[in-house]
Structure formats: C-alpha cells, structure tokens
N, C-alpha and C positions, 0 to 999 in steps of 0.2 A: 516196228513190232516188238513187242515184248518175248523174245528168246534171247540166247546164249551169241546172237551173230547181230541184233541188233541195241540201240539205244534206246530206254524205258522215254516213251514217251512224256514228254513236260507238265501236257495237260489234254487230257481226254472227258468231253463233252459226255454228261451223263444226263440220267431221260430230270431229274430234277434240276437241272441247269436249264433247261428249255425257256422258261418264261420271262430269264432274263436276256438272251442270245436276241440279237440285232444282224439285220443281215445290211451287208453294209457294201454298194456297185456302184460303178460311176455310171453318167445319166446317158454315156454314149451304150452301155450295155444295157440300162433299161427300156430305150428303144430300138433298141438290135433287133433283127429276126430269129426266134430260140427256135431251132427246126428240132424238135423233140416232144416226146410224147410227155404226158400227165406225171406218170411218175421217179422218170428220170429229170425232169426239170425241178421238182420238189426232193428227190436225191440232191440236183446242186445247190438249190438253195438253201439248204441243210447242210449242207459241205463249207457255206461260203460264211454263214451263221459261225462258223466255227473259229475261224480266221481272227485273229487280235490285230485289228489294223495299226497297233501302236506299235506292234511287234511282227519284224519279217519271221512267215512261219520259216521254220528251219527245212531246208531239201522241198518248198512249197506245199509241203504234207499238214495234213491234220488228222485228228485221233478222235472217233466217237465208238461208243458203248452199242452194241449189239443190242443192246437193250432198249436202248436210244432210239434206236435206228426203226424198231419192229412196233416202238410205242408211238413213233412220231408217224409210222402208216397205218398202226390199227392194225399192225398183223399179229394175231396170235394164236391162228392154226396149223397145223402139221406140214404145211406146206411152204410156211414162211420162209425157209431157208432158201429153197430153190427160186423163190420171187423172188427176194434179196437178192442172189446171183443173177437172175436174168434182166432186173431192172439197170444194174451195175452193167452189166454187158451190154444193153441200150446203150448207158451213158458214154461208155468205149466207144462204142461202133458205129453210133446212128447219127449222135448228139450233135449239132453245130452250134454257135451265133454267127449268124451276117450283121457285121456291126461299120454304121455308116457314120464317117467322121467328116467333120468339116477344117480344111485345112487352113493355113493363116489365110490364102490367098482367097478364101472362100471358098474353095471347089472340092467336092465330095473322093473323099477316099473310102474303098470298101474294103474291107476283111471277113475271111473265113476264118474261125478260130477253133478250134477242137476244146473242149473246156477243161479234160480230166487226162489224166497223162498214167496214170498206175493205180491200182487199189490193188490191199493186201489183206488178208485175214487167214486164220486158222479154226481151227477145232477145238481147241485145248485152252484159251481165254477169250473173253470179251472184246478181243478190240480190233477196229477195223481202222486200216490206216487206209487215207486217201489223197491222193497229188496232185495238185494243179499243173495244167503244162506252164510254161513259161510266157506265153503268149497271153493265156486270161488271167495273169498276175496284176499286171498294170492298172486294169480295171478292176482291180480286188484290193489292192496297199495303194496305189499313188493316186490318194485321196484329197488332195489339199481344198479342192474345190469341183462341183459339179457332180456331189455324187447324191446316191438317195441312201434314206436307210428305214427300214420298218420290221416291227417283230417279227419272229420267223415262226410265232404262234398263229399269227394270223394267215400263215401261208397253208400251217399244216391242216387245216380246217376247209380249204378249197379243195373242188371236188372235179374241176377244169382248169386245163391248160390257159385256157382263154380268160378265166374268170383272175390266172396267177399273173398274166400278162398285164391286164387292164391295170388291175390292185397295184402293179410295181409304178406304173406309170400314175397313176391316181398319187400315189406317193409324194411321187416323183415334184409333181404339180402343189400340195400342199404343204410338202416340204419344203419349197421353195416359198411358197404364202406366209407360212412362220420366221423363214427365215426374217424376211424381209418387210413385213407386215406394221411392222414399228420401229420403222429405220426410212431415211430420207433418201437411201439409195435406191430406188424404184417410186414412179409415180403412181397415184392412189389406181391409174386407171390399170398399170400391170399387174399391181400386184392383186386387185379383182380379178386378171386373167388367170392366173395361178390357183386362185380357190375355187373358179367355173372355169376350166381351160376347152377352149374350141377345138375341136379336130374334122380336119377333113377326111373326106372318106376313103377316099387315096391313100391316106399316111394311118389313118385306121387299119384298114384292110393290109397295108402293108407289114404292120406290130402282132397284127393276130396271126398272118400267114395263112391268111383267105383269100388274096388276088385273083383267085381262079374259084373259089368256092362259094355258094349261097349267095350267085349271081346279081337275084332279085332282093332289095331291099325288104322285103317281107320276111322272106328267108334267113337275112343273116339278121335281122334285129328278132327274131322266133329264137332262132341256135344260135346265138353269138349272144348279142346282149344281154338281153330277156335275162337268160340263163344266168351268165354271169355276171351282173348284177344283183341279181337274188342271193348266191351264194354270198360274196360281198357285203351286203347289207344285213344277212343275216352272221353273218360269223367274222366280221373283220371292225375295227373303232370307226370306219365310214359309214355313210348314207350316201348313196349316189344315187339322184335323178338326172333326168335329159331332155332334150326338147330335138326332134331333127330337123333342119335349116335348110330351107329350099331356095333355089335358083330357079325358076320357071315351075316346072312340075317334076325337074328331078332332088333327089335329096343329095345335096354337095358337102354336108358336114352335119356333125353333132356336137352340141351345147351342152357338158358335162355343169349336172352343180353338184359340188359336195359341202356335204356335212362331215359332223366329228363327234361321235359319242361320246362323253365323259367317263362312262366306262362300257366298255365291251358286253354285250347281252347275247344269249343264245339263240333269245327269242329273238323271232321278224319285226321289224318296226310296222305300224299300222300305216294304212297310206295316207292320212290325215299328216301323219309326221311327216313323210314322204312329201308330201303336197305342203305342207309346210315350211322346210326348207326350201322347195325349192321355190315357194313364193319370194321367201325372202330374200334368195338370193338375186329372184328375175327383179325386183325392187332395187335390188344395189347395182346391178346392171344398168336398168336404167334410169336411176339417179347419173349414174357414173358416166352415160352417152347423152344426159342433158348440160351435163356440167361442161364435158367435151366442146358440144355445140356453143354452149354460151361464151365459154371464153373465146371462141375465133366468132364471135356473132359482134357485128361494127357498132349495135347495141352498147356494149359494155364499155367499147373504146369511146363514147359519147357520152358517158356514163362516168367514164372515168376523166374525161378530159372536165368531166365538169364537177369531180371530186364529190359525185352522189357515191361513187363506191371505189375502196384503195385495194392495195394491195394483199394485203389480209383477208378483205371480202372475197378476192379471185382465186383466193387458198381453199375457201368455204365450199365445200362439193355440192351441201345441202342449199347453201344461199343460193349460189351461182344455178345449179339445177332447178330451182322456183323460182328464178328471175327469166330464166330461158321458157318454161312452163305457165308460170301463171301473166309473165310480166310483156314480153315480147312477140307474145300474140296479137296485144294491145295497142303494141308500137307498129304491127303490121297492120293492123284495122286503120289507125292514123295515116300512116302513110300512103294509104289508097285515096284516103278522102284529101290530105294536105300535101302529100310529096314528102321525100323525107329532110325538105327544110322543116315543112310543120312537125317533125318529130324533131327536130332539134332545138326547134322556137322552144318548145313545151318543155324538152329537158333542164333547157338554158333558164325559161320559168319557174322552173321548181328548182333547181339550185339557187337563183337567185334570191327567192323564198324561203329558203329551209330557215334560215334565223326564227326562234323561239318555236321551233316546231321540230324543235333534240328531241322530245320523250317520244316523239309521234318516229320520227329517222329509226328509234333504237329497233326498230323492224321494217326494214331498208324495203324488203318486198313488198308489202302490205302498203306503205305508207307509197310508193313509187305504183302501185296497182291504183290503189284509191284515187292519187291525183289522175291516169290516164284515164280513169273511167268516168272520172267528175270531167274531165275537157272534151271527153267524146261525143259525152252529153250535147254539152256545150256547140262543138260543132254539129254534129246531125240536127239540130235544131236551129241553126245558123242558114244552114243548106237547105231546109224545110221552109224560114222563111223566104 
C-alpha cells in the first residue's frame, strides 16, 4: 500500500489498462471446481489478469485502481463501497477450487485450494492491494505449458458463473486448436477435437458444480446452457453451438462447436450464423470420421498394394474421406455379388489398366468410382444372363 509503512507499489492496473490485461491459469484450474458465487469469481479473475507471468509478483500481491475495480462491475451507486467489501469478504471466506490432477502414475490427485490470502485498502487513495495464497501461485507463474489464456474483457461482460466457467474452458479447447492447428504435432483428427470438443455429462456437471442440481436434462440445458451460451455468444469473440449425444434414450454427453469472431460484437449473432457454423463444423467432423474409417478399411490396403493410391493420398482427409464415401460402397455391392476375390480381380484390373489413362487417375476417386460402376454393370448382367 501506498503509506509511510509500506513499498509504492511497481504497477497498479488502471480501468484503461483493461482491454489489454489477459488472464492467464493453468488448464488443471480451468477445469477445477470454483465453489463461488458470480461475483467473487470475476474479483479473481480480475486479480489474476493482473499478474505479469514473466515476472514473480513481489509478496504474491497485486495492485489495482478502485476505479478499476467499480468500472469492471458497473458499480456506480452509493453503495458500491460496501459491495466491494462484501464481495472481497466472499472471496476470504466462502471462495474454494477443487482442482483434480493427474499424477505420472496416472492416478487422480485432489486439492482444496483457498485462492486469496490478504486484501488491503484504505480511505485516503486509490488503491487496493491483493494476495494470492501460496497454494494458487503455481497455477498462476508456472506456466511453461498447459495453460489457457483469454481477455479479461470478455469476462467482465458475463452475467453468470456458469456462463465464466464454460467461456474458460471453451478457451481452454481453442487455445489448444491454435496452438496446434498448423503443426504436425497433433493429428488432423485431435486437433478437430479441440475446435468441437465433446463433453460428457458427468465431467459437465462436475465443471459447473451441478452434480446434485437441475437433475433433469431439460432443466439444466433451460438454466445452465441455454443461458450461458447466450451470454457468450453475445459478448465474448466465440459462437458456440451444440448437439446433445445420446446412448439409448439417455443424453451421455454434448458436442461443443465453436466459432471465432474476427472481431467482438455487442450484437447477438443471428441463428443463420449460428447454424452456419455449426454446419460447417458437423462437415469437418464428419469428413474427419470417414477419413478415420478409410484408412483402417482393407479397401485402401488393396489399393495400396496395387499402387492405385500412395502415401500422400493417405495424408489427403478430403481424398481418403470420398473413397470411403462414394468409392467403397461400391466395393461392398461387388463383394456380395463376387466375394471379395472379385474385388480384388477388379482392383488388380484397373491397376493393370491405368497406363495412358494419367489425366483420367489425376481424380483418383472419380476415375476408381467410374471403373466399379462400369464392372457392376457388367456383372449384374452376367448374373441376369
């Protein structure tokens, strides 16, 4: 604090610093359980916003503007002072994370962590100092990998707890898509998981800290999703739609797709837009689970033994996905009529074939479809006579 007994703080977070502040947690506290209410959870995320992860803060404190503080909740009536005290007091007294780690051996370790260790202010200037305990420092500096990070603008704009939870995790999920997105480190088919990520309802309900609440799937996608998702879509750079995924007649998980505004709008996106993403994404989906099938389908090992398609073709998501699609449908209609020797007679025929018929190959699908549907002919009229 700024008196005669303390150290002038280094750097105090002002309400026009906002827009550039990144809140910056590792991915084990963005899926922890935050047992706290709306606005003591937007206090830490505001807290944590503050933090120079390049730089250990000094006595794990940080320093923002009172001004800061009453601009980022919208408070500017006579009463704000005493909110301000009692939200802080929440964060003291009420506040947890249950944060579940997985250790080398693979086996879950849990923690209860208090998040806030001291706040300090006065009367007489602007500024409020705030302390992390020791405990949720690690998941705030020792960052090298696995953590997320997103504006702290986009948080101040949510109007639920549920809506702050999902948003970190949604993050979390397309943070990890950018990362990785244009790098050979991750197959095409994870890093799809990452920009639509699946959740079961179990490990749902366990993130929002509803296990016991809005029993009925009606209920919690009315109060839970619904809700926040609208906030979301309407005031943060995502779009998220969903699909819920059933197991007989119960709903076992939900199909996240997101989007990404190029820039941040006030306005609600139309549901055209809505429905637009997430056509395109149930498309890359499943491009992405025919392409799966095709490469383990004995199709393409027959294919490939007989040098109709290399190595490079088995790279191609789109190829491979229409050979599994339009082409191998084909090969199951033959093999009903001939066994699948007659699917191998016919491949071994057309590789034997392909000489002076290069420009016709340079669309591997097309020209591989055409020849099975000219020989299908061929045989169901064979079997007729």
């Amino acid at each position: 604090m700024q008196d005669s007994n303390h150290d002038i703080p280094q750097r105090v977070i002002h309400i026009e610093d906002l827009s550039r502040q990144k809140t910056v947690e590792h991915n084990d506290l963005v899926t922890s359980v935050a047992k706290m209410d709306k606005v003591p959870m937007k206090f830490f995320e505001l807290a944590v916003s503050c933090l120079d992860t390049g730089n250990a803060a000094m006595n794990n404190t940080v320093f923002l503007s009172k001004k800061t503080l009453f601009s980022f909740f919208k408070a500017d009536d006579n009463d704000k002072h005493s909110r301000f005290k009692k939200a802080l007091t929440t964060l003291h007294r009420q506040s947890i994370f249950e944060v579940r780690e997985v250790n080398e051996k693979g086996k879950l370790n849990f923690k209860i962590i208090s998040p806030i260790s001291s706040s300090e202010w006065n009367d007489y200037n602007d500024i409020v100092a705030i302390k992390f305990t020791d405990d949720i420092m690690p998941y705030l500096m020792d960052l090298k990998r696995n953590f997320t990070q997103y504006l702290i603008t986009d948080i101040m704009e949510l109007n639920s707890k549920y809506s702050i939870v999902l948003y970190k995790w949604f993050s979390m999920n397309y943070n990890q898509y950018e990362t990785y997105k244009d790098t050979i480190k991750r197959t095409k088919n994870q890093i799809n998981q990452m920009k639509n990520p699946y959740i079961e309802m179990q490990e749902l309900r366990r993130i929002t800290n509803t296990v016991n609440e809005y029993e009925r799937i009606f209920d919690f996608e009315k109060n839970i999703l619904k809700l926040a998702l609208e906030e979301i879509n309407k005031h943060t750079h995502f779009i998220i739609t969903y699909d819920k995924i059933k197991k007989g007649r119960s709903i076992v998980g939900i199909q996240f797709y997101i989007g990404k505004k190029t820039v941040k709008s006030p306005l609600p996106y139309k549901e055209n837009d809505l429905e637009s993403i997430k056509s395109k994404a149930q498309k890359e989906q499943e491009e992405q689970n025919l392409f799966n099938k095709a490469v383990q389908n004995k199709y393409t090992t027959l294919l490939g033994e007989n040098l109709l398609v290399g190595f490079r073709d088995m790279q191609d998501v789109s190829k491979m996905a229409n050979l599994q699609k339009q082409v191998y449908p084909l090969y199951d209609d033959l093999k009903k009529l001939r066994g699948i020797n007659g699917v191998k007679e016919h491949i071994k025929y057309v590789a034997n074939h392909k000489i002076g018929a290069e420009k016709q190959m340079k669309n591997i699908v097309r020209y591989l479809k055409r020849s099975v549907e000219q020989y299908l002919q061929i045989v169901k009229l064979q079997d007729i006579d």
